[in-house]
ZATIRO-262385 format. One record per residue (C-alpha): y, z negated, x negated; residue in three letters. Coordinates in pm, whole numbers, plus 50000, padded with zeros to 5 digits. Example, Ala and Ser with C-alpha at 12.3 -4.5 7.8 and 13.67 -1.06 7.14 Angstrom:
# ZATIRO-262385
495504922048770ala;498944928648633ser;
This chain:
# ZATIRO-262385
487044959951626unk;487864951351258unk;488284911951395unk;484394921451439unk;483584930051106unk;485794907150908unk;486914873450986unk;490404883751098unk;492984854951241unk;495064874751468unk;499084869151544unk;500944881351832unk;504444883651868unk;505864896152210unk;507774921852326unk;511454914452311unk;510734886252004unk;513724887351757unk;512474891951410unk;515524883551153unk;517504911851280unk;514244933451459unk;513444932851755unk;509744937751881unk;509694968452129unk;507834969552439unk;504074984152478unk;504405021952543unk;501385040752695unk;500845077652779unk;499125091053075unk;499825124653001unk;502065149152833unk;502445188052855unk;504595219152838unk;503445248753068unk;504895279453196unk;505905283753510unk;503135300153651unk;500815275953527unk;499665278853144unk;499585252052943unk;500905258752620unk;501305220252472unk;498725194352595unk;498015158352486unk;494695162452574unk;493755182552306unk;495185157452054unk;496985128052116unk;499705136451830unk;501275167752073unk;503345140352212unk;505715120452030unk;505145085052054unk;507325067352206unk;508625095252429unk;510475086652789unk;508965103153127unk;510415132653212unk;509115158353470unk;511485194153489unk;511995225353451unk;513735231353103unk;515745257252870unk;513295274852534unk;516775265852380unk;516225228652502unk;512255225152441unk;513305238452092unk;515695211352044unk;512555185352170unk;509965203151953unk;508745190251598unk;506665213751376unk;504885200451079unk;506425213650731unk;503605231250569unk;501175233550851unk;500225264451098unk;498195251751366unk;498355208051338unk;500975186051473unk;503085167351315unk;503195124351386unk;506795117651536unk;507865086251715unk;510975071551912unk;510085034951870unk;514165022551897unk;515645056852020unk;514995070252401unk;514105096652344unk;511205125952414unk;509755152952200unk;506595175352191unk;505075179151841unk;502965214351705unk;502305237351442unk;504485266251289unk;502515291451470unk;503585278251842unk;506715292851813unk;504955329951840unk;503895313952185unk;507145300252308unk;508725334652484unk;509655322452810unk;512915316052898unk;511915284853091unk;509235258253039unk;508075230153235unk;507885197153071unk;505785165053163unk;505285133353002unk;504255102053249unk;504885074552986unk;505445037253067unk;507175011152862unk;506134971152942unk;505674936452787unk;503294936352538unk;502254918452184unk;503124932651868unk;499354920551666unk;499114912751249unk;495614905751103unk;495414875150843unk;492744868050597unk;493724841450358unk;491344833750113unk;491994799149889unk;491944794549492unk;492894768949256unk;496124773649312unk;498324774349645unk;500444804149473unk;499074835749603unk;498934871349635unk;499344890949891unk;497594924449953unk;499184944350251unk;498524977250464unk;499704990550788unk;497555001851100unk;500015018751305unk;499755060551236unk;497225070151544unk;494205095151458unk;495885094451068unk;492755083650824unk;494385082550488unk;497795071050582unk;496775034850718unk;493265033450757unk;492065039850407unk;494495013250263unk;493154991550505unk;489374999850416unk;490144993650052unk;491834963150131unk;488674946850333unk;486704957250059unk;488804942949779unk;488344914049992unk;485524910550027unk;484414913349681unk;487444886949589unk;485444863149864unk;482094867549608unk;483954852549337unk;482584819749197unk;486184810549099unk;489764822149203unk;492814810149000unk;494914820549310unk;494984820949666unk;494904859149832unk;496414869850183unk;495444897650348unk;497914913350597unk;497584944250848unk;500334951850983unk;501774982451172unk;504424992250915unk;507764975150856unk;508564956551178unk;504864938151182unk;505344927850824unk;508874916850892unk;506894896451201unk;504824878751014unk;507454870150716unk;510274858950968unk;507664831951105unk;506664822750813unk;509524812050579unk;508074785150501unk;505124801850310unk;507434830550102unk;507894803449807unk;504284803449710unk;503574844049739unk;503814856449405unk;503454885449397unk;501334916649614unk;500204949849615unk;500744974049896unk;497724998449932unk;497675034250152unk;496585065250104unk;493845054749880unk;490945084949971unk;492795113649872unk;491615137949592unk;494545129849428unk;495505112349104unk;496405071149113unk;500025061749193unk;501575026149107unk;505335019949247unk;506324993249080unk;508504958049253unk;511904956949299unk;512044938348994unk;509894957948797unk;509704937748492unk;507794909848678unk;504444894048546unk;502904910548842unk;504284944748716unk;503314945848390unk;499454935248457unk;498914958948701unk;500604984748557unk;499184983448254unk;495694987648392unk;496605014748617unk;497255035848364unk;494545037248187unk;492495041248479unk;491715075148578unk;492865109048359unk;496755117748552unk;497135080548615unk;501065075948713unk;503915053748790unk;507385049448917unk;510005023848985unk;510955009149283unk;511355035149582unk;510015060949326unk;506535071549518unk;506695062649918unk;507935035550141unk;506375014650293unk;505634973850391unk;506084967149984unk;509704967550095unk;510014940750340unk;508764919750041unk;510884935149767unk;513904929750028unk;516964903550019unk;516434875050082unk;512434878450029unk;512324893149663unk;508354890049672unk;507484918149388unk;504834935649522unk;503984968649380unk;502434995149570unk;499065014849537unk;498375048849698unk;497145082549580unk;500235102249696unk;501995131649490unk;505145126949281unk;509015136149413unk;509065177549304unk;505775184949438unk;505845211349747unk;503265190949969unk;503885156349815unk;503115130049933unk;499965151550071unk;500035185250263unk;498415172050600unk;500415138650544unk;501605128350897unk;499695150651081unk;496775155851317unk;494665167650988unk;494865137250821unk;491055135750865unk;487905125550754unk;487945165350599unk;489975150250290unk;489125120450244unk;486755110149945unk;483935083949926unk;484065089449525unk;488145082249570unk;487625053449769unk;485735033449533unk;487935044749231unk;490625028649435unk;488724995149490unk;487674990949136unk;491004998848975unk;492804970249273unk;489964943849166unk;490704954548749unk;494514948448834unk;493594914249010unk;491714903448700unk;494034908948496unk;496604889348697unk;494254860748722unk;493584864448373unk;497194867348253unk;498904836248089unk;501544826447790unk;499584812247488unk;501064789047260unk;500364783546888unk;499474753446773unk;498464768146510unk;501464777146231unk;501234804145923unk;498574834546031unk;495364819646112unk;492084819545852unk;490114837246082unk;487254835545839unk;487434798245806unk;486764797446189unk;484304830246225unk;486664853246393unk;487364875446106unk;487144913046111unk;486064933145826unk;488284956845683unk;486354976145527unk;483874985645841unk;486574979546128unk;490064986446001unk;491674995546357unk;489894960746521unk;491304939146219unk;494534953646255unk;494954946346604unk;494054911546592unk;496354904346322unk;499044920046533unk;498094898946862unk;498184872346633unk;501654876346552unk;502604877646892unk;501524842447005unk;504634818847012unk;504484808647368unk;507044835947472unk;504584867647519unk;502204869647821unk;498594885847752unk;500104911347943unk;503114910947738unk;501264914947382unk;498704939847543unk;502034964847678unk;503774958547355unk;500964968047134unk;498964991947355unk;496264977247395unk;493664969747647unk;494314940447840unk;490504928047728unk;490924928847409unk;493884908447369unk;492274884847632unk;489024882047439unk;490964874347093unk;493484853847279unk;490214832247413unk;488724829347083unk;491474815046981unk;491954787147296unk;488144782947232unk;488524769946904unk;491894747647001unk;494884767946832unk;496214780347197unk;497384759747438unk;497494778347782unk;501154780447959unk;501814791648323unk;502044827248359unk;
């Protein structure tokens, strides 16, 4: 459906296709899964939600202990009456999935247990949309379809991602070149980067985005690196965008695709992007996280859009970003060339030019001088401009 509404290019990599040192599993496919009593009540059906079953789960038909369903039966953390998401994609294996309160309902000393599953050849699919700039360097935006009937982790990531898209499409000019990928998580984007060596040179960077309709504050997990180019634009205009704006380093919010890039032998820094509560927090990343009420219920228009404006600032200021030289030497006479401040009626603004000013020697990003003197990336842009505008900056590669 999304190759409907977006011009997709879809790859497929079969069943059984080595992937660096993955493998992709075969297609798995549920006819139907229960538990029951043994006169007949159903106490666990995947009819009622799809999530009762874990994915992934082998066939099995019998008649089993409460001891042994208990062993097979995976109760979400902070939730009563939702089921957790559990899978077996490399371990045979089978489980049932449920809310705290089924246990009140599981008195029998016997149970019978169903699942009619079947495992064949399929195709393991990744969505491209590569959009060209200027330059053949690019960046790569990422986010993972693969959590069924989950809205905010997955879908919304991929929502904002279209949509940051699309509005990158609109743009008159792009320094670089942007990829899109949708991948289910960490074997699809391990897929796509093991057949496509050839392309990892010229991504520069990338920005992993999930969990971006939550009612929760802005999170920014920084590369592997962390100190990158990459790192410091978009960092620095995360956090001044939205009141509880936060960060972490590497590994320091969630994990997700961001890491196949990040890895050995890859070292793409890409950053990550989600609305997800810090390492302390009872329900963090979200209370209904992995489970079936992960649901249009909490997810927020309003949040949404926060989320694709703050993306599209943190792309601008990457595209923005660059090392100016001086060829200018001594501090400028701004008045000589109209770009003085006065003192007198704008003390703060005539301070901080003077200070950007000092930092231009070729060896400090606009990134670099805006972090260093807390500033917002615009204004040392705008100042930086001037400058270029009037031929004291020459303009270095980021």
């Amino acid at each position: 459906m999304l190759c409907q509404q977006f011009p997709l290019k879809v790859h497929e990599y079969a069943s059984g296709t080595h992937c660096w040192t993955w493998r992709i599993p075969d297609k798995w496919s549920c006819e139907e899964a229960y538990v029951e009593t043994l006169d007949g009540k159903r106490i666990i059906d995947q009819q009622d939600h799809p999530l009762y079953v874990a994915s992934y789960s082998v066939n099995i038909d019998q008649i089993v202990t409460r001891t042994e369903l208990l062993s097979h039966l995976h109760l979400h953390p902070h939730l009563n009456d939702q089921p957790p998401f559990v899978f077996y994609y490399y371990e045979p294996n089978w489980g049932f999935c449920g809310g705290k309160n089924i246990l009140d309902t599981l008195t029998d000393e016997e149970y019978r247990v169903v699942i009619r599953s079947r495992f064949e050849p399929g195709a393991l699919k990744v969505g491209e949309y590569y959009l060209p700039g200027d330059s053949d360097d690019c960046f790569v935006l990422g986010s993972h379809l693969c959590h069924p009937c989950q809205v905010n982790d997955g879908l919304s990531g991929v929502v904002t991602a279209l949509a940051v898209m699309q509005e990158l499409a609109a743009y008159p000019r792009r320094r670089y070149s942007y990829r899109l990928l949708i991948t289910p998580e960490t074997i699809g984007s391990i897929a796509w980067l093991s057949h496509n060596e050839d392309l990892i040179p010229k991504l520069k960077g990338g920005l992993f985005l999930d969990m971006t309709g939550l009612r929760q504050p802005p999170a920014l997990q920084m590369s592997y690196f962390g100190n990158t180019q990459v790192d410091i634009c978009l960092k620095h205009v995360h956090m001044r965008s939205e009141s509880g704006a936060w960060w972490a380093p590497y590994r320091g919010v969630v994990g997700n695709d961001e890491r196949q890039f990040n890895a050995p032998g890859v070292r793409i820094p890409m950053l990550s992007y989600s609305r997800a509560l810090p390492w302390g927090h009872p329900h963090r990343p979200y209370k209904e996280y992995h489970s079936a009420a992960d649901n249009l219920d909490i997810t927020s228009d309003e949040m949404l859009e926060k989320s694709k404006s703050t993306i599209l600032a943190m792309i601008e200021a990457w595209e923005d970003n660059y090392y100016p030289g001086n060829l200018f030497k001594g501090e400028v006479f701004l008045a000589g060339i109209d770009l003085a401040v006065d003192r007198h009626r704008n003390l703060p603004l005539h301070r901080n030019i003077l200070k950007i000013m000092d930092c231009i020697d070729g060896s400090n990003s606009i990134g670099d001088i805006a972090e260093k003197l807390n500033l917002p990336f615009t204004e040392v842009k705008t100042f930086v401009n001037r400058l270029k505008d009037v031929g004291l900056i020459s303009v270095l590669d980021a």
